[in-house]
KEKOLPA-766795 format. One record per residue (C-alpha): residue number from 1; y negated, z negated, x; residue in one letter. Coordinates in steps of 0.05 Angstrom, whole numbers, plus 5000, padded with zeros to 4 digits. Each point is the difference from the previous one (the first is absolute). Example, Ala and Ser with C-alpha at 12.3 -4.5 7.8 and 13.67 -1.06 7.14 Angstrom:
BEGIN
+-----+-------+------+------+--------+
| num | north |   up | east | residu |
+-----+-------+------+------+--------+
|   1 |  5090 | 4844 | 5246 |      A |
|   2 |  4931 | 5013 | 5027 |      S |
+-----+-------+------+------+--------+
END
This chain:
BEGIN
+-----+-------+------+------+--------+
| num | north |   up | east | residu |
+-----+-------+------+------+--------+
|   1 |  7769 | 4535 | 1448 |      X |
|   2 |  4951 | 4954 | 5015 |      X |
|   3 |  4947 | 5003 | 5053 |      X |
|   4 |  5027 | 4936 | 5036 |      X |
|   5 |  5071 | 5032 | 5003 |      X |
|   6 |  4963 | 5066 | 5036 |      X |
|   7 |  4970 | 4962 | 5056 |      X |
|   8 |  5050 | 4952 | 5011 |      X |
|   9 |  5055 | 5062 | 5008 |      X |
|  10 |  4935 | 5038 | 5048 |      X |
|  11 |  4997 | 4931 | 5040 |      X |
|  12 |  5085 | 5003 | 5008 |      X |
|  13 |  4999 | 5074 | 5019 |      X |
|  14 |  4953 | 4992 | 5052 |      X |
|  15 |  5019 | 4936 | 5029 |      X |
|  16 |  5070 | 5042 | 5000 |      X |
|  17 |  4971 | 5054 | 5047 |      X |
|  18 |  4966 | 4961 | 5045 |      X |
|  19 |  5059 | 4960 | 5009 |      X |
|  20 |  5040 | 5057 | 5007 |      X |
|  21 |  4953 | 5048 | 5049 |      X |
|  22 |  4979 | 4931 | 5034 |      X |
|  23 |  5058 | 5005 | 5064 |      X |
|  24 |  4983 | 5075 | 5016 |      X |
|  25 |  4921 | 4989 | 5003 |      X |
|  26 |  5001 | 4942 | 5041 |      X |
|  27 |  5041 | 5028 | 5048 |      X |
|  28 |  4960 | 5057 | 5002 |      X |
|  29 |  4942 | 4965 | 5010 |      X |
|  30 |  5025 | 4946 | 5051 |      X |
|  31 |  5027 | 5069 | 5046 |      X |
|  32 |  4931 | 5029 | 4993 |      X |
|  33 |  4968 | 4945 | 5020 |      X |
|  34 |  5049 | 4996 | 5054 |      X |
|  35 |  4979 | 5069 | 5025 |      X |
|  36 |  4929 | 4996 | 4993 |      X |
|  37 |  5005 | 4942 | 5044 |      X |
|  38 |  5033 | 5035 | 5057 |      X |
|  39 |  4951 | 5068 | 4990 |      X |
|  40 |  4946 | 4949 | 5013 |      X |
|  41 |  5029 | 4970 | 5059 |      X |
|  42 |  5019 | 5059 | 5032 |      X |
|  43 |  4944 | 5045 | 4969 |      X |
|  44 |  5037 | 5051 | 4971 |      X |
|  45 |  4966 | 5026 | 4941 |      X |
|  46 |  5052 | 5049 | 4965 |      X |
|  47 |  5002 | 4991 | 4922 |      X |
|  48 |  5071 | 5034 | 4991 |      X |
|  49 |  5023 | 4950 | 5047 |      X |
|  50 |  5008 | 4947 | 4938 |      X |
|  51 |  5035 | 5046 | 4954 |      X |
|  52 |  5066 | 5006 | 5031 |      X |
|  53 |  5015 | 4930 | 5014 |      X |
|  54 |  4977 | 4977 | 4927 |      X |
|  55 |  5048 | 5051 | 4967 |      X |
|  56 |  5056 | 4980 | 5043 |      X |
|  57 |  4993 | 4922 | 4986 |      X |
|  58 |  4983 | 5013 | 4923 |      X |
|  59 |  5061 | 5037 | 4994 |      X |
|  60 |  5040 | 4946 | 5036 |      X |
|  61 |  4972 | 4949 | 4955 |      X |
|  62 |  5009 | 5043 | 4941 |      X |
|  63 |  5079 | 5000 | 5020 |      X |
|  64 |  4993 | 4930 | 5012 |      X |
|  65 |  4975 | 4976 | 4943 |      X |
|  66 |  5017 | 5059 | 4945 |      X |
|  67 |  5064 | 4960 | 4974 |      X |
|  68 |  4952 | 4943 | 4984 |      X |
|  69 |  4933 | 5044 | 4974 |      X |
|  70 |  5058 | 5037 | 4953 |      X |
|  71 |  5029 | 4933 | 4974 |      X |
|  72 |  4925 | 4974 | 4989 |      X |
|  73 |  4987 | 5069 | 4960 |      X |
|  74 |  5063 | 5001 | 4968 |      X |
|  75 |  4993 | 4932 | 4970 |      X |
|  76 |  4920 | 5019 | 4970 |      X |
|  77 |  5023 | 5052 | 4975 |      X |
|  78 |  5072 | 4963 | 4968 |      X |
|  79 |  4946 | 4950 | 4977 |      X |
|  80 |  4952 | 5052 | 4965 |      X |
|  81 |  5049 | 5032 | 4970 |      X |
|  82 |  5033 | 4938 | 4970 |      X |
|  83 |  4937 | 4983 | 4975 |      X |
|  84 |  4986 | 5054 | 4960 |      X |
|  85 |  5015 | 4976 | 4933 |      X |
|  86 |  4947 | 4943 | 5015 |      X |
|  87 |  4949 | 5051 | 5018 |      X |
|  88 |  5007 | 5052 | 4944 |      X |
|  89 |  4982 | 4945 | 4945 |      X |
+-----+-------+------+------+--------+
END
């Protein structure tokens, strides 16, 4: 196994998980942002306030897009394991 085969299978795995996590932290992050911009306007400063209605849209996205994130996974992992006879020489 050559050093060029290591990074180049590194690079794929974590272009992989960004792609895959990608959905559930931007909509975490676009409903926080969401939030703080109505605790600022209306000057409520309670922290737990975020929490609930990240987890709820997360999880919504998560059952959104989990068919997808599993076929993306599924086909790394078809394509690692297909290529292990390549990587073992």
């Amino acid at each position: 196994m050559n050093p060029e085969l290591i990074i180049h299978i590194s690079s794929e795995t974590l272009k992989a998980i960004l792609l895959i996590s990608m959905p559930m932290l931007l909509s975490g992050l676009i409903v926080g942002i969401i939030i703080s911009i109505i605790q600022v306007m209306t000057q409520i400063q309670e922290m737990t306030l975020t929490f609930v209605p990240k987890i709820i849209v997360v999880f919504i996205t998560m059952m959104i897009c989990g068919p997808w994130m599993l076929r993306k996974l599924m086909d790394f992992t078809i394509n690692i394991f297909s290529n292990i006879p390549n990587i073992i020489r």
